[in-house]
C-alpha positions in Angstrom: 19.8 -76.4 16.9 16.6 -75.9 19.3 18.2 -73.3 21.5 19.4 -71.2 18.4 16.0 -71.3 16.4 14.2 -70.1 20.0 17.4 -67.2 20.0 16.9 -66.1 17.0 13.1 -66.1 17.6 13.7 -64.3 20.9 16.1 -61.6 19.3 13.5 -61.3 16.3 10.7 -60.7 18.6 12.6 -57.8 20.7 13.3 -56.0 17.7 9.8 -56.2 16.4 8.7 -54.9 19.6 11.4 -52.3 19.9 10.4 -50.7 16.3 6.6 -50.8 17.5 7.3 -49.2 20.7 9.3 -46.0 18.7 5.9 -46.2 16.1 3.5 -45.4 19.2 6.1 -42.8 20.6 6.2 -41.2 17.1 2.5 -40.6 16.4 1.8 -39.6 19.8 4.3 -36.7 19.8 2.9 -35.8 16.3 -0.5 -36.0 17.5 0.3 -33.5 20.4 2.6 -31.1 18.2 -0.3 -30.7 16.1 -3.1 -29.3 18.6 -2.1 -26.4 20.4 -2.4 -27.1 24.4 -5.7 -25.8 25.5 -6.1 -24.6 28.8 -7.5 -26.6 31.6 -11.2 -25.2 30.4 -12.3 -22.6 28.0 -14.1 -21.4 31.1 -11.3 -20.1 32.5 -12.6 -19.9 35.7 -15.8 -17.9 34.3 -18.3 -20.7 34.7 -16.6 -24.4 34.5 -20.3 -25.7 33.0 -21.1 -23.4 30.7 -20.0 -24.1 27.0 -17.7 -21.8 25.8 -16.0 -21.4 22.4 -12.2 -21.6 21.7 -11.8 -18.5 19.4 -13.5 -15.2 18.5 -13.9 -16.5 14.9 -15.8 -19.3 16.4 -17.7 -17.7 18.6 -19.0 -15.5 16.0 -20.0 -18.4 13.3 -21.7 -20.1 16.2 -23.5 -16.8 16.8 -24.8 -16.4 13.6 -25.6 -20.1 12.6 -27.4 -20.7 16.0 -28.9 -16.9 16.3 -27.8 -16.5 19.5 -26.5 -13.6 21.4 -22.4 -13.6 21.7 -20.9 -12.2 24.7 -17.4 -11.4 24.8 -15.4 -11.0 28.3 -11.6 -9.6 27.9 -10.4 -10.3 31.0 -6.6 -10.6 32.3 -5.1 -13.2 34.9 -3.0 -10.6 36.5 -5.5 -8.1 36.8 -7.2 -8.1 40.3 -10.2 -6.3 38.5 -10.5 -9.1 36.1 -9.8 -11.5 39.1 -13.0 -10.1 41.3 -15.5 -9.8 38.1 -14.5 -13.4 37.7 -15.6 -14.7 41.1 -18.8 -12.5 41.3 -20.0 -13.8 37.9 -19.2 -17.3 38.2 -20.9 -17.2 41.5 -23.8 -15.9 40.8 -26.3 -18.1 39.5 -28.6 -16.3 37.3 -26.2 -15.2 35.6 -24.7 -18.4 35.1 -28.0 -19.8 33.8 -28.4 -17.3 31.9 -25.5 -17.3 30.3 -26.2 -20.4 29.0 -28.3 -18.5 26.2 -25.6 -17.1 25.2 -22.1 -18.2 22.9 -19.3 -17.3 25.3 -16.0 -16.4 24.7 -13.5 -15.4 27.3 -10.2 -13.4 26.0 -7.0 -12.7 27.8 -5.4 -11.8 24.9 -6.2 -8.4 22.5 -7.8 -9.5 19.1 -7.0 -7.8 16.2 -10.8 -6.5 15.7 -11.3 -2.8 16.3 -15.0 -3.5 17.0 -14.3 -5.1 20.1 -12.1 -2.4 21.5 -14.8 0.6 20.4 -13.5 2.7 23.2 -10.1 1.6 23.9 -8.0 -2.1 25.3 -9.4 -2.3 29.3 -9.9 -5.0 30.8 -12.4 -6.6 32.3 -15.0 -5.4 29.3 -18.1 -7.2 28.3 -19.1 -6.5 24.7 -22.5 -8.1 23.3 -22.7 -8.9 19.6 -26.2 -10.0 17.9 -26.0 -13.0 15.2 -26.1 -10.2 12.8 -22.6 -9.5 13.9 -23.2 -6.4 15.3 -21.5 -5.3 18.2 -24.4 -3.3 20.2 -22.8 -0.1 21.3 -25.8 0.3 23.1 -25.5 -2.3 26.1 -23.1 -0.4 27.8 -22.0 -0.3 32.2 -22.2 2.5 34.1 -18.6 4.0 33.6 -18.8 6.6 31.0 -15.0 6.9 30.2 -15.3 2.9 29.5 -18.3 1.8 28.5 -17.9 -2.2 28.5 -16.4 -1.9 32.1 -17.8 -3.9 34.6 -17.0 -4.4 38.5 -17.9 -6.5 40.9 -20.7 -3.7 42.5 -22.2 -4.0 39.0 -23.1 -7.6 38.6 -27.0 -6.9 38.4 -26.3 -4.2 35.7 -24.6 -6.9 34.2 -27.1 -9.1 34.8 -29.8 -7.2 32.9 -27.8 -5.9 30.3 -27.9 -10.2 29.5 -31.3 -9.5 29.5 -31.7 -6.8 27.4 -29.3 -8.4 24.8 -31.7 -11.2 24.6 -34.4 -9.4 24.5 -33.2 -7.2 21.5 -32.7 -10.8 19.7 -36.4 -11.3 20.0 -37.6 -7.8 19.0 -34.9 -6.6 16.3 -34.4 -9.9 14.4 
């Protein structure tokens, strides 16, 4: 009567833990269904310490709730002109500190807003936008048929047109 009672104890723990074990399988899979898979880092390769936000309606309610300058990068993966602005800017390290003054958001995909294509879908472009949510059409590179381009030569440019977007916050706001 001993070795039953200890089977049927045996048998009634296994299925105790068997029902546990598809619990914990069950909420996990939700849990990961639910949350899209982020990339490695937001950063993208653009500065793995720098804080940068998920999504461009984000990045423009942390703009204007922390008045801070927002700097959009459209950039592409395949595209070796994204590829060398990339590895000049996240080498660079006033720009990197600098940036740090800034909300960043890197896109490899096209949004929907017009005001971040104001003169057409290239990539790489750098577009500022003040916590008023403007876009200023007036920190522009060097390239007249695209004003947001940037390219590797350019990196000061780009380095003071950071400045000049800060700058403007203090004067203008």
């Amino acid at each position: 009567a001993m070795e039953k009672s200890y089977m049927s104890m045996f048998l009634l723990l296994i299925a105790i833990s068997c029902a546990l074990a598809k619990d914990v399988g069950k909420k996990e899979t939700k849990e990961t269904t639910a949350k899209p898979k982020l990339p490695q880092t937001l950063s993208r390769g653009w500065g793995d310490q720098l804080i940068w936000t998920q999504t461009y309606e984000e990045a423009l309610f942390r703009a204007k709730h922390s008045n801070k300058p927002l700097m959009i990068i459209h950039h592409l993966d395949d595209c070796p002109h994204s590829q060398a602005l990339k590895k000049v800017f996240a080498e660079h390290k006033e720009i990197q500190k600098l940036a740090e003054k800034f909300i960043l958001l890197n896109l490899v995909y096209e949004t929907t807003d017009k005001n971040l294509s104001p003169d057409g879908q290239y990539v790489p472009r750098i577009l500022f936008i003040d916590p008023s949510l403007t876009v200023r059409a007036d920190i522009t590179g060097r390239y007249s048929n695209r004003l947001y381009a940037y390219e590797p030569s350019d990196i000061s440019l780009l380095y003071s047109n950071m400045q000049k977007a800060l700058k403007l916050l203090k004067t203008e706001l």
